[in-house]
N, C-alpha and C positions, 0 to 999 in steps of 0.2 A: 815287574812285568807279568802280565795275565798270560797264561796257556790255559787250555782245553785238554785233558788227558779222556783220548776215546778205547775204550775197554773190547779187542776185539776177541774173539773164538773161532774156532771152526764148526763147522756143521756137526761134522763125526766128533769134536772134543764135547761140542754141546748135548749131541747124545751120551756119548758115552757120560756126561755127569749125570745127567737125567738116571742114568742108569745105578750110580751110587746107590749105596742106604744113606737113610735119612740121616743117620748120623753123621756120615763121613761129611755130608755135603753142610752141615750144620758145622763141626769141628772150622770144614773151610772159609765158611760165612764168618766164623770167628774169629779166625787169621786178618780176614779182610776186614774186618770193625776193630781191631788192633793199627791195623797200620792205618785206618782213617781215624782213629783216636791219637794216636802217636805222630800224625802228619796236622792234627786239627787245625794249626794256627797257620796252616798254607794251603788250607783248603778250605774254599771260599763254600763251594757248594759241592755236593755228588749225590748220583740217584742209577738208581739200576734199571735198565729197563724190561719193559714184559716182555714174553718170548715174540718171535717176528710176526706171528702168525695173527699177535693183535694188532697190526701195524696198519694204518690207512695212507696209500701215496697219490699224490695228487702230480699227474704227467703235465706238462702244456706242450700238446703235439699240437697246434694252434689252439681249439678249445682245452681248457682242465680238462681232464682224463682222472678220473676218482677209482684206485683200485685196490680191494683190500689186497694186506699182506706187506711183504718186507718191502721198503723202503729205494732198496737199492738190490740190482742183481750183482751177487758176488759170494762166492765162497767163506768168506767169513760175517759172521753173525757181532753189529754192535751193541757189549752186553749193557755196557752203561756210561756215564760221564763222570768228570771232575773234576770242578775249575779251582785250578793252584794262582796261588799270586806269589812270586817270589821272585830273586832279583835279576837271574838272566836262566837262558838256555842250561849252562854248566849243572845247577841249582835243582832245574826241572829234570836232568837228566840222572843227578843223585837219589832223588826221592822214587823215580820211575822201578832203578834197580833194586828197590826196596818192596817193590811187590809181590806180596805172596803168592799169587795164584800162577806158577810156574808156566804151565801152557799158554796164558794170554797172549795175546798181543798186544801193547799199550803205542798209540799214535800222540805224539806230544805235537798239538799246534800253537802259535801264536795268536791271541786275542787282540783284532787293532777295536781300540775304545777311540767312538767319536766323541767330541762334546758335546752335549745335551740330546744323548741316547740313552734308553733304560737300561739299567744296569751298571751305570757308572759308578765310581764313590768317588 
């Protein structure tokens, strides 16, 4: 079964790291290329993304609406993605509490796969 693991923060957690030294915030990047090294073979894909402020969203309040900036309004900031394939919820939900970055918030969704959509195997 495919899930979506979406990587969330808060505003003030994402200042406050910004606010780290480089190193600490390096140590932690570290942590995290361990547990995606150590999870490899149930992680299809993951990527991090840029901070929100490089974000472009497109509204349809009847015409598109093109407006820089975050995506969605909401108090937490999504830092990045990770698509797991492994064999149920129980599965997804062991790998989850195995993440290092202790303040996160991790969203585990289900991926419905149509036939003959990109992305399939």
């Amino acid at each position: 079964m495919k899930y979506v693991l979406l990587f969330y923060t808060t505003r003030e957690q994402q200042q406050a790291w910004e606010a780290l030294p480089e190193q600490t915030r390096n140590e932690q990047y570290a942590k995290t290329g361990r547990w995606v090294a150590e999870h490899a073979a149930q992680i299809t894909t993951a990527n991090k993304f840029q901070p929100p402020h490089t974000a472009t969203t497109v509204r349809f309040e009847g015409d598109a609406l093109i407006h820089d900036g975050p995506f969605i309004e909401a108090n937490e900031i999504i830092g990045g993605y990770a698509e797991i394939d492994v064999a149920d919820l129980d599965e997804a939900l062991r790998l989850v509490k195995s993440w290092p970055a202790r303040g996160d918030i991790v969203e585990i969704r289900p991926v419905e796969i149509r036939p003959g959509r990109a992305g399939e195997r």
